[in-house]
N, C-alpha and C positions, 0 to 999 in steps of 0.2 A: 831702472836701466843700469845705477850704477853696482847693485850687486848681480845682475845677469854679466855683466862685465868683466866683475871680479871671479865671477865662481866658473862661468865658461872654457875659460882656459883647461881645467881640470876637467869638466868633466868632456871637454875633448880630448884632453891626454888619455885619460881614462877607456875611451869607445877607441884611439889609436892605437895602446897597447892590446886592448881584446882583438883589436882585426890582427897586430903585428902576431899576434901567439896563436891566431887560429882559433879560438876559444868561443864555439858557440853560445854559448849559455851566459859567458860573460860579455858578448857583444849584445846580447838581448835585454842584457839588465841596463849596459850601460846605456843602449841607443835608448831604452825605456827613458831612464831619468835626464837625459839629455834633451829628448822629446818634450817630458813634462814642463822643463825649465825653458823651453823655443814657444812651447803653448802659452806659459804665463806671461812672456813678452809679447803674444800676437804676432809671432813669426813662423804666417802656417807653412809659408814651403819650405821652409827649414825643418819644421817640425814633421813634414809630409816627409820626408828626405829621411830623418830618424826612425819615424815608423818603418822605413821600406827595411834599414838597417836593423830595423828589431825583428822586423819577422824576418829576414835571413837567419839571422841567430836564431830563433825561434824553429826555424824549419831543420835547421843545422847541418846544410850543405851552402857551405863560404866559396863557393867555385865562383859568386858572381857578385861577392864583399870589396871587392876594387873599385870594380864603377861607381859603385854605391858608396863609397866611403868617399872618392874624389868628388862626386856631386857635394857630399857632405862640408866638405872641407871648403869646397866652393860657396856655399849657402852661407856657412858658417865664417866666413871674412868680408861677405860681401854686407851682409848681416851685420859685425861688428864694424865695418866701415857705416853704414849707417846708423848705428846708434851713437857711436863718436861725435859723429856729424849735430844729430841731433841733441845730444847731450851737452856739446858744447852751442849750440843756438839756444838753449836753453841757458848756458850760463851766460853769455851773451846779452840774453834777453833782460834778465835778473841785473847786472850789471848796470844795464841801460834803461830800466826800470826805475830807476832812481831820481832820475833827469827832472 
């Protein structure tokens, strides 16, 4: 959790500048590896959410990368609100493990 935490940031900077520049081919690579890193936490409709954003890129008509990018942004906070959550009930727990 806590290196999907650390690395997320970037590679959502990463898929915001390819949508900000229009850059299909670089919105496909980035939603790719943003996908793969939403897969290995088990965050399939986040990861469902990147897909859609890779094959835009992939098809390379961005007339419909808006919607698709704000669902993204949506996943992607609501996402790191619960890993927070979770990551801190875990240290929590650890903490209080000791008792």
């Amino acid at each position: 959790i806590d290196l999907f935490l650390e690395e997320c940031p970037k590679l959502r900077d990463d898929l915001r500048r390819a949508v900000r520049a229009g850059s299909a081919k670089t919105l496909a690579v980035a939603a790719h590896t943003l996908g793969g890193a939403l897969s290995a936490v088990a965050a399939g409709r986040a990861a469902d959410t990147a897909r859609a954003l890779e094959l835009i890129g992939r098809g390379g008509d961005l007339s419909g990368v808006e919607p698709a990018w704000d669902a993204m942004e949506a996943e992607l906070e609501a996402l790191r609100s619960a890993l927070m959550a979770a990551a801190q009930e875990e240290v929590d727990l650890l903490r209080g493990g000791g008792r």
